[in-house]
C-alpha positions in Angstrom: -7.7 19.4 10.5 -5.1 19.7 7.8 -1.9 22.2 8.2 -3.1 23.3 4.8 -6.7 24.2 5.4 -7.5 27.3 6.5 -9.5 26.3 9.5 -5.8 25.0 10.7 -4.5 29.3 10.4 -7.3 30.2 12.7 -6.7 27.5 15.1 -3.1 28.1 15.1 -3.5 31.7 15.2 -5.8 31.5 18.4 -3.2 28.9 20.0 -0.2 30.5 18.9 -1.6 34.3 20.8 -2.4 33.1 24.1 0.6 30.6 24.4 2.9 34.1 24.1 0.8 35.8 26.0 0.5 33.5 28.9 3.9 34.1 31.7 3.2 31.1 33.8 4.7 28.0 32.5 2.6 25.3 33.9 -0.7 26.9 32.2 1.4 27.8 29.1 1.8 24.0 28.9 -1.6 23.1 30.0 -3.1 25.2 27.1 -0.8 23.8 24.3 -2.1 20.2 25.9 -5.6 21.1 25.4 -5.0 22.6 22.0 -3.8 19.2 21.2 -6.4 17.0 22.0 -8.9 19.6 20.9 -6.9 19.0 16.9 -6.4 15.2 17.5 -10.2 15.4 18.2 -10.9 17.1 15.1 -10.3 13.8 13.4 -12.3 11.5 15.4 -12.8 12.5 19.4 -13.1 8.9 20.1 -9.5 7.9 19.6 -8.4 10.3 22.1 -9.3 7.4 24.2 -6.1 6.0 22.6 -3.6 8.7 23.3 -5.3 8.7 26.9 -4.1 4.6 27.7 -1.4 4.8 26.1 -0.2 8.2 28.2 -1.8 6.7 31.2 -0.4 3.2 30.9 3.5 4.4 30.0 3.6 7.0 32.3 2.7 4.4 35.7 5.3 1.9 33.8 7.6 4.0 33.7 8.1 5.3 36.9 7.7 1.7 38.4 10.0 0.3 36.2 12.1 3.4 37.9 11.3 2.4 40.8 11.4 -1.4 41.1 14.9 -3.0 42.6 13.9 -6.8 41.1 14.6 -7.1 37.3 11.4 -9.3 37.0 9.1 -6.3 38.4 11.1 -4.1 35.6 10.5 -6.5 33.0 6.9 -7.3 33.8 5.9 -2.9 33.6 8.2 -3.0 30.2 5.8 -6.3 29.3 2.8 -4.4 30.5 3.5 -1.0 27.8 4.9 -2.7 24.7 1.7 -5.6 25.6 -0.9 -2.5 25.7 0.8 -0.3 23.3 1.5 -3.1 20.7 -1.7 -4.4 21.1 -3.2 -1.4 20.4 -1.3 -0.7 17.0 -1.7 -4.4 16.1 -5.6 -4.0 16.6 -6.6 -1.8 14.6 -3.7 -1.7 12.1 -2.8 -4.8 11.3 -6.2 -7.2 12.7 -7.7 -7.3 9.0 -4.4 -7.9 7.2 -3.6 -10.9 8.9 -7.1 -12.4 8.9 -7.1 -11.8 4.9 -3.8 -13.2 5.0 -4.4 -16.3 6.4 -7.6 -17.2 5.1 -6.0 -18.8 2.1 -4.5 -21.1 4.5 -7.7 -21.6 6.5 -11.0 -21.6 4.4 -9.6 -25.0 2.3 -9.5 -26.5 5.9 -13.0 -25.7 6.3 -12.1 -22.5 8.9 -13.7 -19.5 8.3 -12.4 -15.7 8.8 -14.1 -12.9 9.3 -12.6 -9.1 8.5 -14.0 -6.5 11.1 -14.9 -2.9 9.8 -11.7 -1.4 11.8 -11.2 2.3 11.5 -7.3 3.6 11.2 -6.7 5.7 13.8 -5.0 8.7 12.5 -1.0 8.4 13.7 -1.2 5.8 15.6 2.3 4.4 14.4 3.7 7.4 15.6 2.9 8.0 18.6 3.0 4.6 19.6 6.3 4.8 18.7 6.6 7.9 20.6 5.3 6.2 24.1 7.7 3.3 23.5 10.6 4.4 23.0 10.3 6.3 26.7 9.1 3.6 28.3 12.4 1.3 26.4 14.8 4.4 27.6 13.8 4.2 30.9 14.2 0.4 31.2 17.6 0.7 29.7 18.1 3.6 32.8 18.9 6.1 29.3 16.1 8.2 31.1 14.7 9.4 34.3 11.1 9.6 34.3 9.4 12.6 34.3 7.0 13.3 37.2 4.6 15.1 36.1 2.0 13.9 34.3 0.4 16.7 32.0 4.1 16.9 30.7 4.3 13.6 29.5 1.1 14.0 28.0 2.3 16.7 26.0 4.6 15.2 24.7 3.0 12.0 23.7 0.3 14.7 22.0 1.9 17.4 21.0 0.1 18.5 18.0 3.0 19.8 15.7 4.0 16.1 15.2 1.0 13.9 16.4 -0.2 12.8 13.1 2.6 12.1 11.3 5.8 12.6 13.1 8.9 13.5 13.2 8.8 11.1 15.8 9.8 12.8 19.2 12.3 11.3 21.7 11.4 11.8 25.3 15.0 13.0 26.0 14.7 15.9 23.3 11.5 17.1 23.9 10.9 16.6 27.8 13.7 18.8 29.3 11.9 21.9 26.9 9.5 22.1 29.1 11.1 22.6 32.0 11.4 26.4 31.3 9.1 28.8 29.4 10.7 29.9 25.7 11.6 33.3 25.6 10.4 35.4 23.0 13.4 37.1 22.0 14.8 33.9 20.9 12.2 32.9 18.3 13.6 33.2 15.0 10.5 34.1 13.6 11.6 34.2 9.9 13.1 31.0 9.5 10.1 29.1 11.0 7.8 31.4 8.4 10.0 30.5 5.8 10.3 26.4 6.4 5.8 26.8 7.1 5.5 28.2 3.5 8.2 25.9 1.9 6.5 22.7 3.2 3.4 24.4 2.4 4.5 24.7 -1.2 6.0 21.1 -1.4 3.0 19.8 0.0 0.3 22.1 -1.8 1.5 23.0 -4.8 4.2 20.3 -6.0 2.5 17.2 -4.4 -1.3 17.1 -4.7 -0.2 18.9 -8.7 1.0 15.5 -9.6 -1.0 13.3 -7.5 -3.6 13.0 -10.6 -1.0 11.9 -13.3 0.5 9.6 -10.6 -2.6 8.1 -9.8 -4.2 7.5 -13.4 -1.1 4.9 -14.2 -1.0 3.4 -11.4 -4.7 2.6 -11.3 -4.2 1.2 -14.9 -0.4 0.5 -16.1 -1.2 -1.5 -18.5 -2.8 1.2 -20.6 0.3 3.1 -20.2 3.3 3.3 -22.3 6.8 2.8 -20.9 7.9 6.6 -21.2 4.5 7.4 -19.4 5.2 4.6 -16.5 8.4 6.1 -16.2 7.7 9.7 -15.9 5.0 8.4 -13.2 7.4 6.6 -11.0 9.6 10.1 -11.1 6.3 12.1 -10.3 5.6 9.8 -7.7 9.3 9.9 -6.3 8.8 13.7 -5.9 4.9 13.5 -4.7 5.8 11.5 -2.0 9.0 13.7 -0.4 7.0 16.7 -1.1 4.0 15.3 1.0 6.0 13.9 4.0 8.8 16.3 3.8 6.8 18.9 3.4 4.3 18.1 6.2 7.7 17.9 8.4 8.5 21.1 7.9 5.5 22.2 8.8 5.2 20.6 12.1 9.2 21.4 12.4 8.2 25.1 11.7 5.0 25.0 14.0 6.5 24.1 16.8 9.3 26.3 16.4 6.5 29.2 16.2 5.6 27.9 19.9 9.0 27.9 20.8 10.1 24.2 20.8 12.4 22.4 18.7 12.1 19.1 16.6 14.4 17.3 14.6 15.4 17.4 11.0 13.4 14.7 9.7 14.5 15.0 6.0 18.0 16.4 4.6 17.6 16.1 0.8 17.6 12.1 0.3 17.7 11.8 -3.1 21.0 12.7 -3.5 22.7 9.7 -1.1 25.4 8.0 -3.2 23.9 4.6 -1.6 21.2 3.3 0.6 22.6 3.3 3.6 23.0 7.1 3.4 19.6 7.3 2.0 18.4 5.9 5.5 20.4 8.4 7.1 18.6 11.1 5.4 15.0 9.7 4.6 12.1 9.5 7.6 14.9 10.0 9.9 13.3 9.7 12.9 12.2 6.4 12.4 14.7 5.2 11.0 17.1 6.2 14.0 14.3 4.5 15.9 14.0 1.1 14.0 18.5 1.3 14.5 17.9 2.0 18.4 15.3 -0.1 19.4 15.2 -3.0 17.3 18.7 -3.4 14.9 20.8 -2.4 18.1 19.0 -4.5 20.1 19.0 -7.2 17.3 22.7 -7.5 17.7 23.8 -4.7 14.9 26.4 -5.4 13.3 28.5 -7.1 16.0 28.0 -10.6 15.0 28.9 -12.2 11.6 27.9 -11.3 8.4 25.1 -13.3 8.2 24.0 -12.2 11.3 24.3 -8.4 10.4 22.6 -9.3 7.3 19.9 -10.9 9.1 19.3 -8.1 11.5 19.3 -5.7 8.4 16.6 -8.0 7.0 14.2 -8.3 10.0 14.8 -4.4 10.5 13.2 -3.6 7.2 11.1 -6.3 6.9 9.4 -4.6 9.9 10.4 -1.3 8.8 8.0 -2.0 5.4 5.7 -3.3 7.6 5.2 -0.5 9.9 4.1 1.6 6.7 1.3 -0.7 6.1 -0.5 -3.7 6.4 -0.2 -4.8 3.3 2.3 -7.6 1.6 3.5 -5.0 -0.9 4.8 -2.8 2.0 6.6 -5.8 3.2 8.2 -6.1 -0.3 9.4 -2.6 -0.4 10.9 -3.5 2.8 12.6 -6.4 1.8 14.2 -4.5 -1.2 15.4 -2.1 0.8 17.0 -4.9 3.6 18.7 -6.6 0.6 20.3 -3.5 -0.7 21.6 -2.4 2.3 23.0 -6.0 2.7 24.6 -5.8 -0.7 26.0 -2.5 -0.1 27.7 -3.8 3.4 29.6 -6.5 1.5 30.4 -3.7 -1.2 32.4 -1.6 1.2 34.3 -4.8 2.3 35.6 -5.1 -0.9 38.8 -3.4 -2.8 36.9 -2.6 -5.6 34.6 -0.1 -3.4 37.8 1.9 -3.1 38.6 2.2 -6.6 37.4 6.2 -7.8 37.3 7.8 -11.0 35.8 11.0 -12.6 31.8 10.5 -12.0 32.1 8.4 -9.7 29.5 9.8 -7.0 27.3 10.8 -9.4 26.8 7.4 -10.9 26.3 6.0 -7.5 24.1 8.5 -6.9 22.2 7.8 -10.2 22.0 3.9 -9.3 20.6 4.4 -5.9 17.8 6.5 -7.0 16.9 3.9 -9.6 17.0 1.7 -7.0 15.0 3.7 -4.5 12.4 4.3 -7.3 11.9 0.7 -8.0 11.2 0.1 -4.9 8.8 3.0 -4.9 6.8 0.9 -7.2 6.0 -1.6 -4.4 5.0 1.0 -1.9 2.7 2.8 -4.1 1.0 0.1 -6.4 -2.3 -1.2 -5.0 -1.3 -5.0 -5.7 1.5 -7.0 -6.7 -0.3 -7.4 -10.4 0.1 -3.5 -10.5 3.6 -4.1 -9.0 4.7 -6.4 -11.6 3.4 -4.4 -14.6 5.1 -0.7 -13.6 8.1 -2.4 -12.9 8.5 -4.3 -16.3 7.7 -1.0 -18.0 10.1 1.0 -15.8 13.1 -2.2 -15.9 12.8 -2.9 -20.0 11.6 0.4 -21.1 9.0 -1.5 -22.9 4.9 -1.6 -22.5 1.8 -3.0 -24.7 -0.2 0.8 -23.5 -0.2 3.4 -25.7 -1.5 6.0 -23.9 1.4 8.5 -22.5 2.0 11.7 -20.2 2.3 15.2 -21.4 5.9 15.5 -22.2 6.1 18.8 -20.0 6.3 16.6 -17.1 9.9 15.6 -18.2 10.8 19.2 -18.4 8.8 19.4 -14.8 11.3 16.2 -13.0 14.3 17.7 -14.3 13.2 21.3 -13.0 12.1 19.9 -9.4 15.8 17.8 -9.6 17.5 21.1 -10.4 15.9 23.0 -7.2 16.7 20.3 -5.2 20.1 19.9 -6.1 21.0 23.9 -5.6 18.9 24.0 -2.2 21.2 21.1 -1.1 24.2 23.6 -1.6 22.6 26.0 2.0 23.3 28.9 2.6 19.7 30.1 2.7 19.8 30.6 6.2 22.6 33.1 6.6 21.1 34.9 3.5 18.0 35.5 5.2 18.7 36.7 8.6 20.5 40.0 5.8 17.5 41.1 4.2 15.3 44.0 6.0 12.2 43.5 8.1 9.9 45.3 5.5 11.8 43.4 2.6 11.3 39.8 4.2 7.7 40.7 5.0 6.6 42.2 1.4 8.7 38.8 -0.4 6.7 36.4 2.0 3.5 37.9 1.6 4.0 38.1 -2.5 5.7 34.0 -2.5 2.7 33.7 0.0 0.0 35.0 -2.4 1.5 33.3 -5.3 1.8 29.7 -3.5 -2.3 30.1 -2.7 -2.4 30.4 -6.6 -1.1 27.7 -7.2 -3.2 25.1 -5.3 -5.4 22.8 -6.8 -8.9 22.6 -6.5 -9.3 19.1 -5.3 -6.8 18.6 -2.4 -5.2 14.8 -1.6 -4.9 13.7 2.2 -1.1 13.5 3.3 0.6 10.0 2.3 1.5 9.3 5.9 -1.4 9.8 7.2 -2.8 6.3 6.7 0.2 4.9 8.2 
């Protein structure tokens, strides 16, 4: 069940009435919990068996971690989650990868490996993620537990942000459901709004390019440099609009139930370096891969080379935790070794130095940079890998074949938008216009982003992660 099919409106529609509708609390929360596992289920009913241990097994280790008075107990319930929970992921995420990966090393020694046909649950980074990071905060006493158990189960499956996150902290989202929302404080229009914009990101913008993406990537070396690089742009901006916009979606489906989530995106591409790109990309996870594993890591409290290090395991895991394969791990790395090389930047005098331009070449350089690394994260293999990014680095290409050149004029459009929605204001701007005004404008941008969708949809990106 896809926020962008139209069984999704009817099942939304159905939830969405009897949640209002309903005074009691407890039964207002019991029916969004069903609702969820009824739309996990719509995947595949049998991995609710997943979301079941994992809510069962965190919720007990939690509250005898809370409860235990020896630090060995404690650290034996937080071995127990991270040992099921973990184990899980690593199952059925990363089993295969590291079989294939070491039977190069195996099968000359006369050892032989055998791959298992393992299904990918759907979101099972995320809300693995989700369960650990409650159990970690009530180790580190950050967190009481909660004691009842159909909330916590609502929050690990809350279907807003199941499938693809933002990922949810326990201390955000717990204490929302002490108390029923109130109806007069919905702000009904703004969650509309940010529904149909991710819609439209997501619909219209992303699965649009998805076939020009895909055809050079499948073959680069049929392509011609201007054609590789108009593909790495397209693919830039397919990938934001799929996860962004599937963000906003869940950010704005929730609202519609009265609950809050995070900002999970706030406009990326226009960081003047890395580390502000991190601040702004995915970031929910990456505030989780900074609190539960750089932190913990050490930070930056140590040396250089120990900061550098704990950068370097952090996105090396980071790349990983997008998928099992090596290229993922690449993408990470690039990422760990520009954020190193931007740390020792600011500890020199000539980061201080500023002239006329100055943020907009920096800006400029890290998107290069972000789009390079792009190229690992999409590309099927490193042979693929190694191709785009020769084409995209030299400007030169054996292919011949090339892109329409409207798709130029269509990246420096999309850049334009971007840029001027990164300016705000829309909010204030919205709560002036008239109840029959905002209702006509969404129902015509409504009608004309239906026109616009493609015939052959494409799955969300982060979906297989």
């Amino acid at each position: 069940m896809l926020f962008t099919q139209p069984i999704f409106a009817l099942f939304f529609a159905a939830t969405f009435a009897y949640v209002w509708a309903t005074r009691k609390n407890r039964r207002r929360k019991l029916a969004l919990l069903v609702a969820s596992y009824v739309f996990y289920a719509a995947w595949d009913w049998r991995f609710l068996s997943l979301i079941l241990v994992s809510t069962l097994v965190d919720f007990v280790a939690a509250r005898r971690i809370d409860a235990a008075t020896d630090p060995r107990q404690r650290r034996g319930w937080l071995r127990l989650s991270l040992v099921v929970n973990l184990g899980l992921l690593g199952f059925f995420k990363y089993f295969n990868f590291f079989i294939d990966s070491a039977a190069s090393i195996l099968e000359p020694l006369g050892i032989n490996t055998q791959s298992l046909d393992i299904v990918l649950p759907v979101g099972i980074s995320f809300f693995t993620f989700q369960t650990l990071s409650y159990t970690l905060d009530v180790y580190r006493k950050r967190l009481r537990p909660v004691s009842g158990l159909a909330d916590f189960a609502l929050f690990v499956a809350f279907f807003p942000q199941l499938v693809a996150g933002p990922i949810v902290r326990a201390a955000d989202f717990l204490p929302q459901l002490a108390h029923s929302p109130r109806w007069r404080d919905l702000d009904t229009r703004l969650h509309l709004t940010r529904f149909l914009l991710g819609f439209v990101k997501k619909a219209c913008i992303a699965d649009s390019l998805a076939p020009h993406v895909d055809a050079v990537f499948a073959q680069p070396g049929l392509y011609a440099a201007s054609a590789v690089w108009i593909a790495v742009l397209l693919y830039a901006i397919q990938i934001y609009g799929d996860f962004s916009g599937y963000s906003d979606m869940a950010i704005a489906t929730a609202g519609l139930l009265g609950y809050e989530l995070g900002i999970n995106f706030d406009f990326p591409y226009l960081s003047p370096n890395l580390s502000a790109f991190w601040h702004r990309w995915h970031i929910s996870l990456s505030s989780w891969l900074r609190d539960y594993l750089y932190i913990p890591l050490g930070g930056s409290r140590g040396s250089r080379l120990a900061t550098a290090r704990n950068l370097m395991i952090t996105m090396l895991l980071g790349g990983l935790w997008h998928g099992a394969a090596w290229t993922f791990v690449a993408w990470g790395a690039v990422h760990g070794v520009g954020l190193c090389v931007h740390r020792l930047w600011r500890q020199t005098r000539a980061s201080q130095i500023a002239f006329p331009g100055a943020r907009l070449l920096a800006t400029a350089l890290t998107a290069y940079t972000v789009c390079c690394a792009w190229i690992l994260f999409r590309a099927p293999s490193f042979g693929h890998a190694f191709t785009l990014l020769e084409s995209f680095v030299s400007l030169r290409s054996p292919g011949t074949l090339r892109l329409d050149p409207w798709l130029f004029a269509l990246v420096a459009a999309l850049a334009a938008v971007h840029a001027l929605a990164h300016r705000g204001g829309f909010e204030r701007r919205l709560a002036r216009i008239p109840d029959p005004v905002f209702a006509t404008a969404f129902g015509i941008a409504a009608a004309l982003a239906l026109s616009f969708v493609p015939l052959r949809s494409t799955p969300f990106i982060y979906f297989q992660f």
